[in-house]
LOZA-54288 format. One record per residue: residue in three letters; residue number from 1; x, y, z of N, C-alpha, C in turn. Coordinates in Angstrom, 3 decimals, decimal comma, always signed. Last residue first. Layout:
N
   rest    nr       n_px       n_py       n_pz      ca_px      ca_py      ca_pz       c_px       c_py       c_pz
    ala   NUM          X          Y          Z          X          Y          Z          X          Y          Z
...
END
This chain:
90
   rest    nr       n_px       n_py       n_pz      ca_px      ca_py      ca_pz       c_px       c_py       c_pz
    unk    90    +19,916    +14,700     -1,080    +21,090    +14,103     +0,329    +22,173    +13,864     -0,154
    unk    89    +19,925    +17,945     -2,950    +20,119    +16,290     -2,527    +20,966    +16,092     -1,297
    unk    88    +18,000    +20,240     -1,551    +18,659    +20,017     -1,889    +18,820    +18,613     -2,262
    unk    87    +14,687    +21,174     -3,252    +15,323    +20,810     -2,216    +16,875    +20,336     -2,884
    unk    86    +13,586    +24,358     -4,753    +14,246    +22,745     -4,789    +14,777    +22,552     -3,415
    unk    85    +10,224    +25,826     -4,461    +11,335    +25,261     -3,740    +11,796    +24,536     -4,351
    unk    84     +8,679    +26,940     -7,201     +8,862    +26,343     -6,173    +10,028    +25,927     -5,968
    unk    83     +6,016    +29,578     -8,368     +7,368    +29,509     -7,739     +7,905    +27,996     -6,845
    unk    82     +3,948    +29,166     -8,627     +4,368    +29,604     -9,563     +5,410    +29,134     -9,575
    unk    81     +1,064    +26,593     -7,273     +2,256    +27,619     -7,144     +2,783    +27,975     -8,207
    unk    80     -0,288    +24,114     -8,020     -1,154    +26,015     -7,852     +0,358    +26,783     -7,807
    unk    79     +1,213    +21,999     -6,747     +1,370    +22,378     -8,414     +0,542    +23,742     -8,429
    unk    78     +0,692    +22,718     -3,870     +2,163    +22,861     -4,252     +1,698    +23,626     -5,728
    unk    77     -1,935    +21,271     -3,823     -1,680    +22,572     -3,218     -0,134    +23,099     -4,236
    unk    76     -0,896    +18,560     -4,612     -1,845    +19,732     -5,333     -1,936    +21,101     -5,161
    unk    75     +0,664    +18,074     -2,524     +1,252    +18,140     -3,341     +0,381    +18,880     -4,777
    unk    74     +0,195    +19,232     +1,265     -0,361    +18,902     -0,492     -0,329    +18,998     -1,704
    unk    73     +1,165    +20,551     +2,647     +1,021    +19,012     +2,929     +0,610    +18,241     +1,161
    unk    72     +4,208    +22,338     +2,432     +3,112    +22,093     +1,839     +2,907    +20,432     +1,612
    unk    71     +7,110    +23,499     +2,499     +5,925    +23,395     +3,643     +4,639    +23,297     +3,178
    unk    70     +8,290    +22,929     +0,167     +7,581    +24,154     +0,336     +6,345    +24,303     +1,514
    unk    69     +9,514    +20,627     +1,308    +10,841    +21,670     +0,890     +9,757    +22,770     +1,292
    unk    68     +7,299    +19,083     +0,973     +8,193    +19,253     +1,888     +9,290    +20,266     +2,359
    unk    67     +7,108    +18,953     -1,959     +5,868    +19,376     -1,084     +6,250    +19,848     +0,146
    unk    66     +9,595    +17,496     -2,824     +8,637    +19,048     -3,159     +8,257    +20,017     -2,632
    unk    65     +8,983    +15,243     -1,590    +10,032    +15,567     -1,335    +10,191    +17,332     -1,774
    unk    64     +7,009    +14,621     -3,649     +6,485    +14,829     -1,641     +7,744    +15,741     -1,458
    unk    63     +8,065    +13,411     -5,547     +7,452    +14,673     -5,808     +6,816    +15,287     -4,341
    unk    62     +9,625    +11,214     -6,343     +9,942    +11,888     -5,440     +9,418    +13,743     -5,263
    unk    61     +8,770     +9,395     -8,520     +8,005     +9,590     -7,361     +8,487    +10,562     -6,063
    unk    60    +11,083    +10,675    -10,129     +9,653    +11,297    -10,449     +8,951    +10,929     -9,163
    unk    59    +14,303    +11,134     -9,122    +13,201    +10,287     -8,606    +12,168    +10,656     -9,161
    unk    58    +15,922    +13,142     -9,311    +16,410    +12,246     -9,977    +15,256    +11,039     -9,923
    unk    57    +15,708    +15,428     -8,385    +15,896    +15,082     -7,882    +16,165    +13,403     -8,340
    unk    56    +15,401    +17,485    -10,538    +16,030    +18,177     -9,705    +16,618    +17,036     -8,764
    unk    55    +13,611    +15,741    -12,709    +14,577    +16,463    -13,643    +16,010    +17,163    -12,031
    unk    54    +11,679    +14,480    -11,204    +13,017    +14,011    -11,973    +13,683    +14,508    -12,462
    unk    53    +10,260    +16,351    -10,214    +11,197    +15,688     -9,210    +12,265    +15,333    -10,080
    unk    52     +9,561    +17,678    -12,309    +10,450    +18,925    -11,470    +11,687    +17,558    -10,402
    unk    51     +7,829    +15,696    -12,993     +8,313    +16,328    -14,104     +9,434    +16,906    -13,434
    unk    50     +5,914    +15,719    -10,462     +7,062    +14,558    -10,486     +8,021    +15,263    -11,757
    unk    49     +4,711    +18,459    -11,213     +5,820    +18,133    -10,268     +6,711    +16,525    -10,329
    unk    48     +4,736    +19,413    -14,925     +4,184    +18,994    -13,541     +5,144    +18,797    -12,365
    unk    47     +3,876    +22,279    -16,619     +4,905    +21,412    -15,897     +4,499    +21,307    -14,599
    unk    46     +2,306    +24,255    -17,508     +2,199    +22,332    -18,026     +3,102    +21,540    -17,198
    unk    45     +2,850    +26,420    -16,453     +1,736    +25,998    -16,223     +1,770    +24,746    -16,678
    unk    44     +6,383    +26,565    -15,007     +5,464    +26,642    -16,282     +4,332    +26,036    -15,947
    unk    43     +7,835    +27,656    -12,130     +6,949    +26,358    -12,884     +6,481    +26,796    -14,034
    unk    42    +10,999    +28,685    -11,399     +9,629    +28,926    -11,940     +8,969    +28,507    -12,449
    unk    41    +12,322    +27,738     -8,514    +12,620    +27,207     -9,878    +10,880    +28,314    -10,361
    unk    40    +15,277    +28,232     -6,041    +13,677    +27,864     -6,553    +13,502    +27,963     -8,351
    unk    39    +17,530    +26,261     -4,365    +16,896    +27,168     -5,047    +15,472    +27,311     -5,202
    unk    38    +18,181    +24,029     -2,110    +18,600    +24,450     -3,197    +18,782    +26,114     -3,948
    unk    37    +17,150    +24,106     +1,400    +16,725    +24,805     +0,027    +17,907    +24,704     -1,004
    unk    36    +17,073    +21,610     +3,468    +18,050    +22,825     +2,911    +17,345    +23,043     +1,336
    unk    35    +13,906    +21,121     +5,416    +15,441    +20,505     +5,307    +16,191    +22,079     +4,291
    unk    34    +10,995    +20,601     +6,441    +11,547    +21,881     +4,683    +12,913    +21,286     +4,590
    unk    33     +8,997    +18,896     +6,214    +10,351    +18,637     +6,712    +10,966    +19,612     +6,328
    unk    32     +5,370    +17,919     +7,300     +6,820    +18,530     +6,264     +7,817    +18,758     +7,011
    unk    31     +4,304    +15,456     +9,132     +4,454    +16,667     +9,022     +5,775    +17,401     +8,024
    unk    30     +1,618    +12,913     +7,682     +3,231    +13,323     +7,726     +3,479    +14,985     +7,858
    unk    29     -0,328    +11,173     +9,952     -0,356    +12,519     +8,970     +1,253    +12,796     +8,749
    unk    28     -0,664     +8,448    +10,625     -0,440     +9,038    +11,300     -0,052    +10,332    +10,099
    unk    27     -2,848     +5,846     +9,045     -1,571     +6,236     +9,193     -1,618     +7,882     +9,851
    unk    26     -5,368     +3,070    +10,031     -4,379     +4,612    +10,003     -3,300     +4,951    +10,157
    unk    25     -7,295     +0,224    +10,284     -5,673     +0,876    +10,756     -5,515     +1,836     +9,507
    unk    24     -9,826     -0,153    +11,284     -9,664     +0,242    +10,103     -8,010     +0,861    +10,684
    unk    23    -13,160     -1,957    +12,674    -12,052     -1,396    +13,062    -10,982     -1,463    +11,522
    unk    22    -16,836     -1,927    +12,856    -15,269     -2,256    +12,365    -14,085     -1,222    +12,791
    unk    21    -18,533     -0,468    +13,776    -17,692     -1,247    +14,901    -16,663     -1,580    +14,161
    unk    20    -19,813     +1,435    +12,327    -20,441     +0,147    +12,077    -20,015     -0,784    +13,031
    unk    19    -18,517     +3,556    +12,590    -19,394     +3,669    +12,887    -20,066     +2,213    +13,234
    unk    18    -14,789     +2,466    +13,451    -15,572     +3,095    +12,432    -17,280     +2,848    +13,677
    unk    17    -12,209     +2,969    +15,556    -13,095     +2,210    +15,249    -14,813     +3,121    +14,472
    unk    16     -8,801     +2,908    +14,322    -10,140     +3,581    +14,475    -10,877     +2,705    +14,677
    unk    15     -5,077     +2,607    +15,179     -6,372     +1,898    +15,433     -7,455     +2,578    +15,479
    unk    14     -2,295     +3,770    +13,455     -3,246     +3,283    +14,881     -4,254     +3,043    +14,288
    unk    13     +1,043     +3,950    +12,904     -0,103     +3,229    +12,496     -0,929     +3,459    +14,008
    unk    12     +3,913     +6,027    +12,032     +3,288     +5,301    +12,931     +1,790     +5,158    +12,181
    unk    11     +5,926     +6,023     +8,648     +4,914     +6,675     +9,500     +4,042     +5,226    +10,709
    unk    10     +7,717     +5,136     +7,286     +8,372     +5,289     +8,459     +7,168     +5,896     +9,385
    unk     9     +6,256     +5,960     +4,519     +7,459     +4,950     +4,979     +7,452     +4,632     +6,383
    unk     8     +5,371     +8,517     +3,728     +4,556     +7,620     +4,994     +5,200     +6,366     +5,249
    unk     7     +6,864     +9,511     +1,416     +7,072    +10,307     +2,513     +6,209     +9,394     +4,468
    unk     6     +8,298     +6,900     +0,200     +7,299     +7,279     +0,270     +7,493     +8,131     +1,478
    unk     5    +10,223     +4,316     -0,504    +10,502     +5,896     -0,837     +9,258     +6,945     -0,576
    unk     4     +8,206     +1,914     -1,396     +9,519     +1,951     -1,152     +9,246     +3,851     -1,172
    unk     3     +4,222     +2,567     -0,784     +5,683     +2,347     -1,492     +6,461     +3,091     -1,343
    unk     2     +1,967     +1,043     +0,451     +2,686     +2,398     +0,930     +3,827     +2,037     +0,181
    unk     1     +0,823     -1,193     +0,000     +0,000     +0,000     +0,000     +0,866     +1,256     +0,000
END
């Protein structure tokens, strides 16, 4: 469900219990990380973000890694921007 390289990798799990009584394991919300700014880059309206991951970060699924840099939980949120953060590489 959660793939290799995924900002929810490493995320804690708990326990809901829904309306019906079933019970439904959750992942715990990932809080952004901003870490070291690169630069920033000026998006073109067609250009997408995995498009930005692979070309800055070498990963297309590494488009959280984005989201993160621009304190932004939501990588939709993010693509609305003009302007965005590179992160650096590890």
């Amino acid at each position: 469900m959660i793939f290799p390289g995924s900002r929810y990798q490493a995320s804690e799990t708990f326990t809901v219990t829904l309306e019906d009584g079933r019970q439904a394991v959750a992942l715990k919300p990932h809080a952004p990380n901003p870490g070291r700014l690169l630069g920033y880059y000026l998006r073109k309206d067609w250009q997408r973000l995995d498009h930005l991951a692979a070309k800055y970060l070498s990963d297309p699924t590494a488009f959280w890694k984005l989201a993160d840099t621009n304190n932004s939980m939501s990588p939709d949120a993010l693509g609305a921007r003009a302007r965005v953060g590179i992160p650096a590489k590890e």
